[in-house]
Structures are given as C-alpha cells and as structure tokens.
C-alpha positions as CSV (number, residue, x, y, z in Angstrom):
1,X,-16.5,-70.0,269.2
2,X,-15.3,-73.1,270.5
3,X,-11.4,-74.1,271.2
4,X,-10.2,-78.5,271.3
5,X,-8.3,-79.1,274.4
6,X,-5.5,-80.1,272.1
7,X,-5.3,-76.5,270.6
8,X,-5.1,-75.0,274.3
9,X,-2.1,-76.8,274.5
10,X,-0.5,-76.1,271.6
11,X,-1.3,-72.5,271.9
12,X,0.4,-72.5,275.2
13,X,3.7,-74.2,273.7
14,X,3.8,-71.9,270.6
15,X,2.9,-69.2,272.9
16,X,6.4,-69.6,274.8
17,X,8.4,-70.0,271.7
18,X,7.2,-66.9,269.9
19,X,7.6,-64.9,273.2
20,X,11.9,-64.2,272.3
21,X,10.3,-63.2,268.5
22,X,8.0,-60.3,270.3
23,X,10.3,-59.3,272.9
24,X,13.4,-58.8,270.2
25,X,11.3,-56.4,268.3
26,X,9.5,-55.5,271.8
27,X,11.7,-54.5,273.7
28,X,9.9,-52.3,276.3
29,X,7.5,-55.5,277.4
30,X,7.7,-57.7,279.7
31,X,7.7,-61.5,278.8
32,X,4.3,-61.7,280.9
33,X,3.4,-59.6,278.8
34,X,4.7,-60.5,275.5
35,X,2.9,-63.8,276.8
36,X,-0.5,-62.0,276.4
37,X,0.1,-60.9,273.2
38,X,1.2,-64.1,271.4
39,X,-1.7,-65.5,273.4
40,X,-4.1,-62.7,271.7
41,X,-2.5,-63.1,268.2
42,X,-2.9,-66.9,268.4
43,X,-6.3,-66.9,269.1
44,X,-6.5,-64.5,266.0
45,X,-4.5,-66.6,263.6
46,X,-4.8,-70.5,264.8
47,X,-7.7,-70.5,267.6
48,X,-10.5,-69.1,265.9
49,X,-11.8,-71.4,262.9
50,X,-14.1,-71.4,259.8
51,X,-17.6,-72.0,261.0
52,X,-17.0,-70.7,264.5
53,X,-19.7,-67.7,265.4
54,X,-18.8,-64.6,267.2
55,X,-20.8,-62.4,269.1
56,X,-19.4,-58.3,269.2
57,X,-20.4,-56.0,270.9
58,X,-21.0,-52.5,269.5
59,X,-20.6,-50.4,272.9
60,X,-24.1,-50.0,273.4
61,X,-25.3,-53.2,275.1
62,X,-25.9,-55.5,271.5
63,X,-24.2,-57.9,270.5
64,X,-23.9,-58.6,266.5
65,X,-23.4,-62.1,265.4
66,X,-21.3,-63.2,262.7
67,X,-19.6,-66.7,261.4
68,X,-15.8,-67.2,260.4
69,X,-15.9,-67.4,257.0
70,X,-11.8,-67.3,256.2
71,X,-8.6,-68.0,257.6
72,X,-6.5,-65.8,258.9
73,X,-4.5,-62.8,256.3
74,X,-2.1,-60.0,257.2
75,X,-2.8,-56.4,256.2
76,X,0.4,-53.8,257.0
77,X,-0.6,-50.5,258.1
78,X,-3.6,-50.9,259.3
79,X,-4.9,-50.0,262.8
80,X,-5.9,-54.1,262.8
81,X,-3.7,-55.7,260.6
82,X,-4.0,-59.2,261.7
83,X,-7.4,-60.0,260.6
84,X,-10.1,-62.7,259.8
85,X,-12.8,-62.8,257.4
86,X,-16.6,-63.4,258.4
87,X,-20.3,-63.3,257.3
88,X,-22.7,-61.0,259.3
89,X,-25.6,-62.3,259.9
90,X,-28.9,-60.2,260.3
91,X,-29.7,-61.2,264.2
92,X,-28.0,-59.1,267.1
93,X,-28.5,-59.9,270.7
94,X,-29.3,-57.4,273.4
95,X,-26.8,-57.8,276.5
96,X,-30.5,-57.5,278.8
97,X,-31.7,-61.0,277.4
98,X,-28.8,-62.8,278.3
99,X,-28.8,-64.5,281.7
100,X,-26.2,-63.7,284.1
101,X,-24.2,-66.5,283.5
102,X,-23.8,-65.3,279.8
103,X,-23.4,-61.6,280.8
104,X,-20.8,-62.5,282.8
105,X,-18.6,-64.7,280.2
106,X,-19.0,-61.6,277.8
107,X,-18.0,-58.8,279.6
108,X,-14.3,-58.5,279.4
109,X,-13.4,-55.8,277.0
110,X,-10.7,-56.4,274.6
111,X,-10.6,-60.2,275.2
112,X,-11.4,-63.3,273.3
113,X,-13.8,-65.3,275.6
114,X,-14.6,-69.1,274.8
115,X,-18.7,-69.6,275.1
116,X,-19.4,-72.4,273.7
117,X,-20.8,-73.6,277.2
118,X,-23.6,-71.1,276.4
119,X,-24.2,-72.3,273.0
120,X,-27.8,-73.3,273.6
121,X,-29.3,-70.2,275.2
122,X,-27.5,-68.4,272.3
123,X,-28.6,-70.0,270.0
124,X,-32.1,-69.5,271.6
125,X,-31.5,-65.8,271.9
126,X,-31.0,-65.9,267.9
127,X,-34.5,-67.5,267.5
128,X,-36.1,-64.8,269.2
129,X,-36.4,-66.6,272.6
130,X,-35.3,-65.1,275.8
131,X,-35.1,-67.3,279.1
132,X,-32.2,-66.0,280.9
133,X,-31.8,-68.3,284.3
134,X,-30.0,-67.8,287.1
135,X,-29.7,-70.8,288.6
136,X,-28.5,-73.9,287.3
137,X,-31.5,-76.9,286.5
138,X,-28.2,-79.4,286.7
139,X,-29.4,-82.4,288.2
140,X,-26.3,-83.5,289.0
141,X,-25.7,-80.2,291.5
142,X,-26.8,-81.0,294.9
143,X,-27.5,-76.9,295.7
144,X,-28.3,-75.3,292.7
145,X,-28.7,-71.8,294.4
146,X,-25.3,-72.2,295.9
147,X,-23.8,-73.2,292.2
148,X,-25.0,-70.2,290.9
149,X,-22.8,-68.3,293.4
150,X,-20.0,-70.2,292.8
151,X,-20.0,-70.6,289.3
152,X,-18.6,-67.0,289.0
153,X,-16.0,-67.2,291.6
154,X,-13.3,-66.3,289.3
155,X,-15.7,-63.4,287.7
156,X,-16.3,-61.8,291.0
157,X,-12.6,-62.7,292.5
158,X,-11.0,-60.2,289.6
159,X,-13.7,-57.4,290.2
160,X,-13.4,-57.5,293.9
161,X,-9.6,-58.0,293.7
162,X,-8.4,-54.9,295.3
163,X,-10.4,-55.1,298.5
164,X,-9.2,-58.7,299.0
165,X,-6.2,-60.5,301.0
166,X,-4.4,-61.0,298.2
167,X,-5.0,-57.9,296.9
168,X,-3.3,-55.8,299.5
169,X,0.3,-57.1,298.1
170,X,-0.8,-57.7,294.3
171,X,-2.4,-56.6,291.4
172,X,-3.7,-59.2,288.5
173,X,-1.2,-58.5,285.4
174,X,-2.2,-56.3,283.0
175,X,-0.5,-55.0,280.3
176,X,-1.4,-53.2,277.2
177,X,-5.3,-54.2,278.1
178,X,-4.6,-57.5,278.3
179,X,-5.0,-59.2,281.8
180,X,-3.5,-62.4,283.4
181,X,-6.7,-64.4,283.6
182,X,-7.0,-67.8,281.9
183,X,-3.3,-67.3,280.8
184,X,-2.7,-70.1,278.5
185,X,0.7,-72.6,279.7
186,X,1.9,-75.5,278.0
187,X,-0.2,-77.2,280.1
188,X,-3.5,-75.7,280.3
189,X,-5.1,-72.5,281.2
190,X,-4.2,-70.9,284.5
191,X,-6.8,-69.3,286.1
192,X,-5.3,-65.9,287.2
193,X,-1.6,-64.7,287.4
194,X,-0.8,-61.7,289.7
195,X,2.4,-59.3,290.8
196,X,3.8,-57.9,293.7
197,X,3.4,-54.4,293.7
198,X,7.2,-54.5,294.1
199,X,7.3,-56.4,290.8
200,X,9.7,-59.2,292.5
201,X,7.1,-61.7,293.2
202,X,4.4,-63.8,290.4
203,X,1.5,-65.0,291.7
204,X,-0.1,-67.8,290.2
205,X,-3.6,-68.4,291.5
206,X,-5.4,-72.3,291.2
207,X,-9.8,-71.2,291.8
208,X,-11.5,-74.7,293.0
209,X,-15.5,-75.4,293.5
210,X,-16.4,-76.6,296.5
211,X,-13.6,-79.1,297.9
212,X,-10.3,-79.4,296.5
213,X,-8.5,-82.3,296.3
214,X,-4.4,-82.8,296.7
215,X,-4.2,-82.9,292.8
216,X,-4.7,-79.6,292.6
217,X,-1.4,-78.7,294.3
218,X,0.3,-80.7,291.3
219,X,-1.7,-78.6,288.9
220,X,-0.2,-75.3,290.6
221,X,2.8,-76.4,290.9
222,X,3.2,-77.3,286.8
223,X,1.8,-73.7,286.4
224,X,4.5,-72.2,288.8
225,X,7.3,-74.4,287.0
226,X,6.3,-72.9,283.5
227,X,5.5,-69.1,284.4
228,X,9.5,-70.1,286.6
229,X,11.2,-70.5,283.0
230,X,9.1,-68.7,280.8
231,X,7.6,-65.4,282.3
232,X,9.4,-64.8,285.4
233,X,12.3,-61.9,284.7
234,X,15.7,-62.5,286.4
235,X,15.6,-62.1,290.2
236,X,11.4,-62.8,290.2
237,X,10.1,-65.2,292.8
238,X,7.1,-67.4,291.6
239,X,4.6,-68.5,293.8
240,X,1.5,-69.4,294.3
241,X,-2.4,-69.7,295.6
242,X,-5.1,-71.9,295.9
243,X,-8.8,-70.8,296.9
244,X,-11.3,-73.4,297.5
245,X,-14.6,-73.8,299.5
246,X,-12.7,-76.7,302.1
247,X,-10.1,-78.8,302.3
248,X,-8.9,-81.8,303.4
249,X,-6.8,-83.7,305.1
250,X,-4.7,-84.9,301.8
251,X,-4.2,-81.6,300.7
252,X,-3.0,-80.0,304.1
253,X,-0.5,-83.0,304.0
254,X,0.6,-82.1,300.5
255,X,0.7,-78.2,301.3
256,X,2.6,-79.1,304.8
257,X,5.5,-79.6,301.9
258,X,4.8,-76.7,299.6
259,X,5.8,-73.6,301.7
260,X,5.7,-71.6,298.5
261,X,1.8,-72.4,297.8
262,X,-0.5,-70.9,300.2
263,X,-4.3,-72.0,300.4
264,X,-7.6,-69.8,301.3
265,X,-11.0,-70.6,301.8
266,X,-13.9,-68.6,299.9
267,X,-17.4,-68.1,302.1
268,X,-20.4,-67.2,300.0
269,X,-22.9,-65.3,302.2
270,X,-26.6,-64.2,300.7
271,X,-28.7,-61.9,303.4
272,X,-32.1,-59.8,302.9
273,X,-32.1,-56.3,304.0
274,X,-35.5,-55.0,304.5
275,X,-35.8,-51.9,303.3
C-alpha cells in the first residue's frame, strides 16, 4: 500500500484530536495507548485507499494478495466492524521467496506496514519470479554489505530490545498488541517510543544510518514536545534517545545543551565460526 507524506501528517494531527473521543468511552487505556488505536483505525478508514494492494498472511508462511476496491463502511457487532472492501486476486506469495529485506518489513503481526519500497520485487514475486537479494545493488551506497546490516537497525533494535542498554530500564510500549514503533506525531513518524518499567518516564527513540547530523536533535526534540502534551499522563517525564553509527562535533555541541536527550553509538560486527 502506499501512504503521501501529507497523509502521515494529517494522521498524526487527527490522531491527537480523536485520542479524548477513545479515552471518554476508554477509560481503562492509556493515551499512549489510545494513540495506537486511533493510529490503527486511521490507517483503516483514511490511510488505506482504492487501488492500494495488500499482501495477508494466512498463518502459514503465504501471503494472499488483494486490491482495495471500496472505501471504508462500519458494521456493529461484528468481531471487525471497521472494514474495507477488496478484490482477491488469484496470486499468493510464499514468505521463502521474499528477500530478507521484505521478510523483515512484513513480519509484525497485527500491524499495518507501508511496503511500497518493495513494490518491484513484489510485484516480481506476482509474475512468478523469485530473486530475493540480500544486499543492496545501490550505486549510490559506498558498502553495500554494510547497508544491508544497517538497513534493519530498527528491525533488529526491537527484537534484541531486552538484552540491550536501554532495555535494562524500559520496555517498547505495547498495548492491546499494538507497539510503539513508527508512532505517527503531528510531525512525522517516530521511530520507537518506550517506558520506564516504573511507568514515570517516556522514551522517545531517534535510529540514524551511519553519521548523524545536529538536525536530528531538533527532530527528537519536536517528538519529545508532542508525546510532552499529548501522551505523557500527569507526573510522566519525557525523554529521549538517539542511536547512530558516529557523531560529530556539531551534535555533541547541540547535545552538551540537551541533558534530557542521551546519544549511543550502534557497532555492527560479522565473524565466521568454523565449525
């Protein structure tokens, strides 16, 4: 499916407006996670559009395909009431043709993934023709092997979460299967958003490629100010987390001044173990 930057941000201001609706007839949830949910029913409703294709998986490593074929309807009662309507095409797509890079951006259950990066191998894979790669032919990318480890940074970041740093004082919001990654702002997507395990602290966590620069420290700070008025419950303290490859000297300047922003470097190792 694909989503216009211009939707993203309109999601993420409609997002904080309907959060008061959910929460008044939600009582129990938290606005982080009321966040999710608006976020999820958006995607349903406004995000998704006629002509879009979806790939589903059945639970059993296949994907089926179909296009969007109506906007969006309401069915009470139901065990998925908020629906849309689409035209199943005859091609599936088994999980072991796809190349990592696609395996990864499809493996989160219960989400809604944007993979319209992919769209040429899939649409490959629907003509019968599998080439998964695993490293990127991007002329442009001075190490290829080296991309193709970092690519999935964020990926291998939330499954190795609990054995990190970071994961010794929090855990990655979830909430009613929904988790905190690529949370939608006013502003554009954050890339994960974590809490204390005492609940009084937010994490929000800024993933860079290689070198970041000191702009990135204005992008996590507009992050931390919206998840601050919108998400945060009374008494939480936001804060927040950038993980990049190196620095520099601008940003050290910049984060000399931002004692609520801390900054880690990622190492990506590759050994042979004879066996």
């Amino acid at each position: 499916m694909a989503l216009r930057d211009d939707s993203l941000i309109r999601r993420g201001s409609r997002q904080s407006k309907f959060i008061p609706v959910y929460l008044a007839t939600h009582p129990d949830k938290t606005k982080v996670g009321a966040g999710l949910a608006c976020g999820a029913l958006w995607t349903v409703c406004k995000g998704i559009k006629k002509g879009d294709i979806l790939l589903c998986p059945d639970g059993s490593g296949r994907y089926h395909v179909a296009e969007v074929s109506g906007d969006y309807t309401y069915q009470p009662g139901g065990a998925l009431p908020h629906r849309r309507a689409v035209r199943w095409l005859a091609q599936t797509i088994d999980r072991t043709d796809m190349s990592e890079a696609l395996q990864k951006s499809t493996g989160a259950t219960g989400t809604v993934s944007n993979i319209t990066h992919h769209q040429e191998e899939i649409e490959r894979l629907l003509g019968g023709i599998h080439t998964p790669t695993l490293i990127s032919t991007d002329a442009t990318v001075e190490d290829p092997a080296a991309f193709a480890l970092e690519e999935h940074l964020e990926d291998f970041l939330v499954k190795n979460w609990p054995h990190t740093e970071l994961g010794r004082e929090y855990d990655i919001y979830e909430e009613d299967g929904e988790k905190g990654q690529q949370y939608q702002t006013d502003t554009g997507p954050l890339d994960i958003l974590a809490v204390s395990k005492d609940k009084k602290r937010l994490l929000v966590v800024e993933l860079k490629k290689g070198r970041a620069s000191d702009a990135v420290v204005g992008q996590a700070l507009r992050y931390m100010s919206y998840v601050q008025e919108q998400l945060a419950e009374k008494g939480q303290k936001v804060l927040g987390a950038i993980i990049a490859h190196e620095d520099d000297p601008r940003i050290r300047r910049a984060l000399a001044m931002t004692p609520n922003i801390v900054f880690y470097r990622y190492q990506v190792s590759f050994k042979l173990v004879k066996a």
